[in-house]
C-alpha positions in Angstrom: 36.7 133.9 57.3 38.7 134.0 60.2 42.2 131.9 60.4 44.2 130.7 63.3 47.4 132.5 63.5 50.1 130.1 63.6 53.8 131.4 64.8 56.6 129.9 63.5 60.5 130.8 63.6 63.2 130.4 61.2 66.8 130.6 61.0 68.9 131.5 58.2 72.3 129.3 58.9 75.4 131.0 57.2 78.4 128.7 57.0 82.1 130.1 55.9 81.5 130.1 52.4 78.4 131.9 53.1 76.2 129.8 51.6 72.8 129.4 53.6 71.3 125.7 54.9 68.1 124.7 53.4 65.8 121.6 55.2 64.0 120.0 52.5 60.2 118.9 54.2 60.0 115.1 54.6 57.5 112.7 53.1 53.8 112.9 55.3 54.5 116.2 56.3 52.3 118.9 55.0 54.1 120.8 51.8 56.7 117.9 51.3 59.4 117.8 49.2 59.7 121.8 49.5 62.8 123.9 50.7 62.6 126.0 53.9 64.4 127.3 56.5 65.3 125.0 59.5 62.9 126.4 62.7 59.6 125.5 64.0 56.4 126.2 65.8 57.0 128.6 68.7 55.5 126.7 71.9 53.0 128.6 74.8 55.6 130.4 77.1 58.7 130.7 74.7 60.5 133.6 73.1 61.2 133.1 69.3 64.6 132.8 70.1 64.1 130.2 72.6 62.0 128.2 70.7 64.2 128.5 67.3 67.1 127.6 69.8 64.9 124.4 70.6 64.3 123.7 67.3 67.6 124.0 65.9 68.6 121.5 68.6 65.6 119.1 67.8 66.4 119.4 63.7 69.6 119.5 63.5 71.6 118.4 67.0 73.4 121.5 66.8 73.8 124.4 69.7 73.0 128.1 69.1 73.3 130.5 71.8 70.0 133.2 72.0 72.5 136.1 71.6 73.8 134.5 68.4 70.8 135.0 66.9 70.4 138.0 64.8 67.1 139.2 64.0 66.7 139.8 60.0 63.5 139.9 58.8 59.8 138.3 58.7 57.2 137.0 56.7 53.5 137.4 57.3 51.4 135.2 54.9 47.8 133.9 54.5 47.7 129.8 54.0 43.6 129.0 52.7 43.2 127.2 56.6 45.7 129.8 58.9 48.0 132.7 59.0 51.6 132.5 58.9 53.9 135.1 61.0 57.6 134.0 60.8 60.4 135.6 62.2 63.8 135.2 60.5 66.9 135.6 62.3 70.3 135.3 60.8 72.9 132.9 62.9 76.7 132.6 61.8 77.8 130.7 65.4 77.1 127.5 66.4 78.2 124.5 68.5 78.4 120.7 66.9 77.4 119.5 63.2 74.8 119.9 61.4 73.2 116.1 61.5 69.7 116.4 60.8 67.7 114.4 63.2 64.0 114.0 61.2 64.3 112.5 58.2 65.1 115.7 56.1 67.2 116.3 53.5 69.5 119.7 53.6 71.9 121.9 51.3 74.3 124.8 51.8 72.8 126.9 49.1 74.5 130.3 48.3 71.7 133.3 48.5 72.1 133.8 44.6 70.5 130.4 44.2 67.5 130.1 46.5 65.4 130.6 44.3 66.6 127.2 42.7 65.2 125.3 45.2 61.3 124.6 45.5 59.5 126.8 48.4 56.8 127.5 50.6 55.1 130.4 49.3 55.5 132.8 53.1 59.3 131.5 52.2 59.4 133.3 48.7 60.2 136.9 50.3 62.5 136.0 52.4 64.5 134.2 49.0 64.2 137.1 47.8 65.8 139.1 50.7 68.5 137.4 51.1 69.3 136.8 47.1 69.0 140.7 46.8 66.2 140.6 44.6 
C-alpha cells in the first residue's frame, strides 16, 4: 500500500529551568487530547526552518530567528493512511511570550517527565531522546 508522505516540523522549546513546552492537540483535531511538540506542516516552497519559524509564530505568537534553531533529531513513522518524517530542532532563544493562539493547552515539562504526558506514537522516540532513555 502506498502512503502519502506528509512532512511536518517540530520544535523542542527549552526555557531557563530547562524544562521543554508541550502543546496539548485541541478538541476536532485528529489525535486530540495528546502531547506533542509545537510545529506544523511544512508548506510547498519552505525550508523546515522557515516553516517551524511560521508555525511557532501562528501557535504560539512568539519570534524565533532560523539560526536559533538547532537541529536535533527526527522521527520517521508509518500512520495506517500516511508517513510521518519530522524534523526536530532544539530552540533556547526567542522573542515575546508564549500565548498560544489555537485553542491548545501547554506545559513546561522537564525531559525526565515526557513520558508522563500522553503522545503521538512518531513523538515516542523523540521522548525518549531527550529524557535519555
Amino acid at each position: 500500500m502506498t502512503r502519502s508522505l506528509v512532512l511536518v516540523v517540530a520544535a523542542a522549546l527549552y526555557n531557563a529551568k530547562g524544562e521543554i513546552l508541550l502543546a496539548r492537540r485541541p478538541e476536532g483535531k485528529a489525535m486530540a487530547g495528546l502531547w506533542e511538540f509545537p510545529g506544523g506542516k511544512v508548506e510547498p516552497g519552505e525550508t523546515p526552518e522557515q516553516a517551524l519559524v511560521r508555525e511557532l509564530h501562528e501557535e504560539l505568537s512568539i519570534l524565533v530567528d532560523e539560526t536559533d534553531l538547532e537541529p536535533l533529531s527526527f522521527a520517521s513513522h508509518n500512520y495506517p493512511n500516511f508517513h510521518l518524517l519530522m524534523p526536530l530542532y532544539r530552540c533556547l532563544v526567542w522573542t515575546g511570550d508564549v500565548n498560544p493562539r489555537e485553542g491548545q493547552s501547554f506545559a513546561w515539562v522537564m525531559p525526565s517527565a515526557l513520558h508522563a504526558y500522553p503522545a503521538p506514537a512518531a513523538d515516542i522516540p523523540l521522548f525518549n531522546l531527550l529524557s535519555g532513555k
